[in-house]
C-alpha positions as CSV (number, residue, x, y, z in Angstrom):
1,X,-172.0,56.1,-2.9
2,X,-169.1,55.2,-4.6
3,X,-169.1,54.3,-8.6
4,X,-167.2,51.1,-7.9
5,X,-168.9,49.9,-4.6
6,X,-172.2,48.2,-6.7
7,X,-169.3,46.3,-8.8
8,X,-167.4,45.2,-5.4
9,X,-170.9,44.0,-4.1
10,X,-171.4,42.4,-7.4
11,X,-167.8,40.7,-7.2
12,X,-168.0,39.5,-3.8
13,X,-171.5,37.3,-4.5
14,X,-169.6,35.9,-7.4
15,X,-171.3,37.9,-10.6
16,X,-168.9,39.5,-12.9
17,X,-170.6,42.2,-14.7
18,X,-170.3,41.6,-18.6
19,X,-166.8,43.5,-19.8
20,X,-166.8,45.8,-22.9
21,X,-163.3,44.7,-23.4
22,X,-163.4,43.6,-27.2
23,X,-160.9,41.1,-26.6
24,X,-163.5,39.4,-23.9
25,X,-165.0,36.9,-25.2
26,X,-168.1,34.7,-23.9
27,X,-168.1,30.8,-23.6
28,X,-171.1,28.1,-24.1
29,X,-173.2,27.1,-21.4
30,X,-171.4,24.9,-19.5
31,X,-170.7,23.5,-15.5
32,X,-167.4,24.4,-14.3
33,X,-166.4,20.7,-13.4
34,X,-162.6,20.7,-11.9
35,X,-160.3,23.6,-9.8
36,X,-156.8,22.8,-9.5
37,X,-153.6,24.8,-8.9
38,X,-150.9,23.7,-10.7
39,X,-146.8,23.7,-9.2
40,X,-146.5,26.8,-11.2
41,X,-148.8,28.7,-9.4
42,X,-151.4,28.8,-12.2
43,X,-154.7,27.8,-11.8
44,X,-156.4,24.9,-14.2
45,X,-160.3,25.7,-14.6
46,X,-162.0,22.8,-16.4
47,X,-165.0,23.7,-18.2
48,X,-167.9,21.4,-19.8
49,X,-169.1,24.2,-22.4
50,X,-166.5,25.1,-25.3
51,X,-163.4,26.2,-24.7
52,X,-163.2,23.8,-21.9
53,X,-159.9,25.0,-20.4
54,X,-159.4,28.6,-18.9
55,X,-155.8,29.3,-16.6
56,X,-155.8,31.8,-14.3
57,X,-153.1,33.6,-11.8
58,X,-155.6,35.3,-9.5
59,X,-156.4,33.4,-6.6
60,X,-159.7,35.6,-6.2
61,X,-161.1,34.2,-9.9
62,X,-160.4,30.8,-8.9
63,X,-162.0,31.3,-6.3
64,X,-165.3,31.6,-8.1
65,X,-164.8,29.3,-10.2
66,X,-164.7,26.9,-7.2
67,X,-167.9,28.3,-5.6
68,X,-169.5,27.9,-9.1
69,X,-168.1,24.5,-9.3
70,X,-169.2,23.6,-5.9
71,X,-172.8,25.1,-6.6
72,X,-172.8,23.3,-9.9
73,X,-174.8,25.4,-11.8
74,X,-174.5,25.8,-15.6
75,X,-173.5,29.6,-16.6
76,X,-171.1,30.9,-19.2
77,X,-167.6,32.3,-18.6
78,X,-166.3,35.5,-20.1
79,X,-162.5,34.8,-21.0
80,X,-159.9,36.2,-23.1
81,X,-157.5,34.0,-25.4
82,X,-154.2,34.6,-26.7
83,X,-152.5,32.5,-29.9
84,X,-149.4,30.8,-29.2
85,X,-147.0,29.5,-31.3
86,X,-144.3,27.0,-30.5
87,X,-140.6,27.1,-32.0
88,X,-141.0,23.9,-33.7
89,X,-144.5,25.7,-35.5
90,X,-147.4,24.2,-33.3
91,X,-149.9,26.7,-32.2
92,X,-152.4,26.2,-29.9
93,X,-154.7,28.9,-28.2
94,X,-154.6,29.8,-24.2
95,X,-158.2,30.9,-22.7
96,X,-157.7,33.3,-19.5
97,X,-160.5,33.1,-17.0
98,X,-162.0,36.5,-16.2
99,X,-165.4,35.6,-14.4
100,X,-168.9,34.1,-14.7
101,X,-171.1,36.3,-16.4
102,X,-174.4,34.2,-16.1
103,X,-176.0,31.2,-14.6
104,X,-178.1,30.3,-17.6
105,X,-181.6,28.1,-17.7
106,X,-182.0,25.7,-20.3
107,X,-185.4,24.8,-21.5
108,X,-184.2,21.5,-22.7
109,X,-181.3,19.2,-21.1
110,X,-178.2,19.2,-22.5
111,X,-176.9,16.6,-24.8
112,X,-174.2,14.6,-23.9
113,X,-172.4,12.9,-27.0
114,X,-171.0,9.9,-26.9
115,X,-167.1,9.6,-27.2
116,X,-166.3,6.5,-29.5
117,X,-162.5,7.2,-29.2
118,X,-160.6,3.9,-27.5
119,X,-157.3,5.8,-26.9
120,X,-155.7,9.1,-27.7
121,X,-155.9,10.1,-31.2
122,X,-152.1,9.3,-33.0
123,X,-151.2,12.5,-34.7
124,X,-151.0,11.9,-38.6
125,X,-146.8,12.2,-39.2
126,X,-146.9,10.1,-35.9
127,X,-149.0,7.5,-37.8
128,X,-147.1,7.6,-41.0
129,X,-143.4,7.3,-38.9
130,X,-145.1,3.9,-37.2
131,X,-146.7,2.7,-40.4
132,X,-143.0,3.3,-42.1
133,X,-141.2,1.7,-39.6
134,X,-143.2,-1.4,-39.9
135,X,-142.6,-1.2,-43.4
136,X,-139.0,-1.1,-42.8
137,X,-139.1,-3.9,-40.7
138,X,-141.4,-6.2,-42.9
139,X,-139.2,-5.3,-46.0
140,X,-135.9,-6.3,-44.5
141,X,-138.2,-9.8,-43.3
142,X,-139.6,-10.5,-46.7
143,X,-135.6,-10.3,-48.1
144,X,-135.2,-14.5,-47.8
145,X,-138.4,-14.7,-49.9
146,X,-137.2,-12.8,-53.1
147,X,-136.1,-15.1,-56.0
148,X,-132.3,-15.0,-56.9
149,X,-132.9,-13.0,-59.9
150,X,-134.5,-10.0,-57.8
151,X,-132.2,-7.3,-56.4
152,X,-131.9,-6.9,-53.1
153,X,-130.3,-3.7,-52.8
154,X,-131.3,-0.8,-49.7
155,X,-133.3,0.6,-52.9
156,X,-135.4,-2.3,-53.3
157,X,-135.9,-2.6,-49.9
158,X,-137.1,1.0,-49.5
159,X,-139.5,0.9,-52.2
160,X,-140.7,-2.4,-50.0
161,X,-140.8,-0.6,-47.1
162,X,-142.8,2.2,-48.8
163,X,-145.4,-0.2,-49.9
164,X,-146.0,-1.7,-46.8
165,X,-146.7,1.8,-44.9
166,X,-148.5,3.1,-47.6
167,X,-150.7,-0.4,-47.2
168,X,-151.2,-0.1,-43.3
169,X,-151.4,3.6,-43.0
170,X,-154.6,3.4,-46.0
171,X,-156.2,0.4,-45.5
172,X,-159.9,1.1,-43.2
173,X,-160.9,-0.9,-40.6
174,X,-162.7,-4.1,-41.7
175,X,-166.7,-4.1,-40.9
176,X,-168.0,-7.0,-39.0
177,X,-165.8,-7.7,-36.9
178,X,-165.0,-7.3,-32.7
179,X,-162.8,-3.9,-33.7
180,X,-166.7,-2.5,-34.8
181,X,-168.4,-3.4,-31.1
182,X,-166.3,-5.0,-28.8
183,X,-169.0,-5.7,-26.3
184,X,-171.0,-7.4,-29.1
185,X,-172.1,-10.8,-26.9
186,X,-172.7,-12.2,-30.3
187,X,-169.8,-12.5,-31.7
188,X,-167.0,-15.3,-31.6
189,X,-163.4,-15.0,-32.0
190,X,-162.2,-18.4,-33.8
191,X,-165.4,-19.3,-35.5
């Protein structure tokens, strides 16, 4: 028998057998939940354990990641991840799909946390340009209300403007109120 015919066996029935590779890494347990290939040729492999992303190029890996998917079973995925970092200094980290390497059995079911997020989360410069430009905007409204004695010079009005956007981009959420539960039956807007 050939050394490599019990991994082909074990390939074709959709087991990859556990690399020794010491850039592989192993995921969480998780359910493969979407296969798509993207314009580019790259596959997208959504994942519900951690990372929850993996590309891959190989038509034959997608593959099983669409049988696992269609099977939905919860296993982990062996993967390998490079660091990338953008010319404007972002980084972020791609995850490379190389297999599953278990179905695993949980004793207990999983626990699905509760996402309180309402939107996409505003990056924190992003925040800051917003809350300055309302500044801006507020200062150059609040000019008419100065007394005559007050300069009213673009200094003045930047150190306004500064104000404001330090106020909005600091001040918390106020308790007790819709913004806390929207679907609160018990409160009334006007009262």
């Amino acid at each position: 028998m050939h050394q490599w015919a019990g991994f082909s066996r074990a390939m074709e029935g959709g087991l990859m057998a556990t690399s020794t590779r010491p850039d592989v890494k192993v995921s969480t347990p998780g359910r493969i939940t979407d296969v798509k290939r993207k314009d580019t040729g790259w596959f997208n492999i959504r994942f519900s354990g951690e990372p929850s992303l993996f590309q891959t190029k190989r038509e034959d890996l997608a593959g099983e990641a669409a049988r696992f998917q269609r099977a939905d079973k919860l296993g982990r995925v062996s993967h390998t991840t490079r660091h990338k970092e953008l010319d404007d200094g972002r980084t972020f980290d791609d995850h490379y799909f190389e297999g599953i390497v278990e179905e695993v059995e949980l004793d207990e079911p999983i626990q699905i946390e509760r996402e309180e997020s309402w939107g996409r989360r505003t990056p924190l410069p992003d925040a800051w340009r917003m809350a300055l430009s309302t500044g801006a905007k507020l200062a150059v409204d609040t000019m008419p209300l100065m007394r005559e004695d007050q300069p009213k010079d673009f200094e003045t009005q930047k150190t306004i403007a500064y104000a404001w956007a330090y106020w909005i981009f600091t001040t918390p959420r106020p308790s007790g109120t819709p913004l806390d539960d929207p679907y609160d039956e018990g409160f009334e807007f006007g009262v």
